[in-house]
C-alpha positions, 0 to 999 in steps of 0.5 A: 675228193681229189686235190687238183694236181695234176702232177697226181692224177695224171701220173709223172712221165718221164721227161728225160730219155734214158735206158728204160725208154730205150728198152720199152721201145725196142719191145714195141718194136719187137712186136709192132713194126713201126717202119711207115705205120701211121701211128697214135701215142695215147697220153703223149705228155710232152711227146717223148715217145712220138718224137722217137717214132718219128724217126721211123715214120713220118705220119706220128701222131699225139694226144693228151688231156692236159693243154700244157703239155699239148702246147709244149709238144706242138712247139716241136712236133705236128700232129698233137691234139688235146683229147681224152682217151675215151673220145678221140678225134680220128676216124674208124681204122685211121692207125697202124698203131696205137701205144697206150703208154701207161695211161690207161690207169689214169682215164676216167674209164679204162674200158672205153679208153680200150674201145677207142683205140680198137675203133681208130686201129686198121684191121691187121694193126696192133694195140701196144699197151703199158699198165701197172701190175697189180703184183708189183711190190711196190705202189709207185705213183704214191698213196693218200694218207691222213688227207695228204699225199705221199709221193714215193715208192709205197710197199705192199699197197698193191697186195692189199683188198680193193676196198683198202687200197682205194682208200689209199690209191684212188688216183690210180689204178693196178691190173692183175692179169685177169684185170688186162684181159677183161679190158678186151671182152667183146673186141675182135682182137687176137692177144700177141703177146701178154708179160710182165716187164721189170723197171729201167733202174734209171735213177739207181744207176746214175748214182750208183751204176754197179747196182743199177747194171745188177739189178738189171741183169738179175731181173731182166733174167727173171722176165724168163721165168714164173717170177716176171708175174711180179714186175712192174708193168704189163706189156700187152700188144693185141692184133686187131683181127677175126677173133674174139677175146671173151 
């Protein structure tokens, strides 16, 4: 049984805007135009990153499962609602866009989560999702261990057999890339693009801004290569459209 944390088992956004959101958010861009779209950030938070879409369309929308955060984003912002992931309050077609943002690993079921954003998408709008690689060395929303939680940047959970690594992580989940696909089987959707993305170094750089600017430019160039298989979450952006992912 889970302790009744929600800074556990809902994760630990970010609430600081730094270089790493910058960058995810020019490869939404990238592949999901975002200029007068009608726009859901599932698993909001605080509303980072719908106050930032906002700067490109003024119909951006919010919803998250815990009425603290969904209070302190609606001071600010419209159109927030507090609502699961897997039942979410708009009609069929209702969205340009829909950004999962690292969430889905957090729901209490990931497929479902995965069918209602299909179900509230216009046919011709994009799905943009962040996940936890499985291959990533390090397990970074902490383990349990010995009845207690360990927050920190574990190494080598995520390599070990699922059944270990429920025993340590049963707060959060982790995809290999079969895993992403699968979240998929069934949907009329088209897979734009599917990679792996390396970390914004954020903390690193403000304390040390020479190892934070190397470690950027030596695994942002790996994202080029076999090796992006190892970085720290999928970046996935499915069109909503004729075909068929099996």
């Amino acid at each position: 049984m889970l302790p009744d944390d929600k800074a556990i088992t809902l994760g630990h956004p970010s609430y600081v805007w730094r270089f790493g959101q910058d960058r995810r958010l020019a490869l939404i861009r990238e592949y999901a135009p975002l200029e007068g779209q009608r726009i859901l950030d599932v698993g909001c938070g605080l509303g980072a990153y719908v106050k930032k879409m906002r700067t490109f369309s003024e119909e951006v929308y919010g919803v998250d499962v815990d009425p603290e955060k969904v209070a302190e984003a609606s001071r600010t912002l419209p159109n927030i609602h507090l609502a699961p992931a897997e039942k979410l309050p708009f009609p069929d077609g209702f969205f340009d866009v829909v950004l999962l943002h690292e969430v889905i690993e957090h729901v209490e079921d990931d497929r479902q989560a995965i069918h209602e954003a299909h179900r509230v998408i216009k046919r011709g709008g994009r799905m943009v999702i962040f996940a936890p690689n499985r291959l990533y060395p390090l397990e970074t929303h902490g383990i349990f261990w010995r009845g207690k939680y360990r927050f920190g940047n574990i190494p080598l959970v995520n390599y070990l057999p699922d059944f270990l690594r429920r025993q340590f992580c049963p707060h959060v989940r982790a995809y290999t890339r079969g895993d992403m696909r699968r979240l998929f089987e069934g949907l009329d959707v088209e897979i734009i693009v599917h990679t792996q993305i390396y970390p914004g170094y954020d903390k690193i750089a403000a304390r040390r801004p020479r190892m934070g600017g190397f470690l950027r430019r030596l695994t942002y160039a790996l994202e080029s290569t076999p090796l992006r298989a190892f970085g720290l979450s999928h970046f996935v952006v499915v069109g909503k459209g004729q075909r068929t992912v099996d």
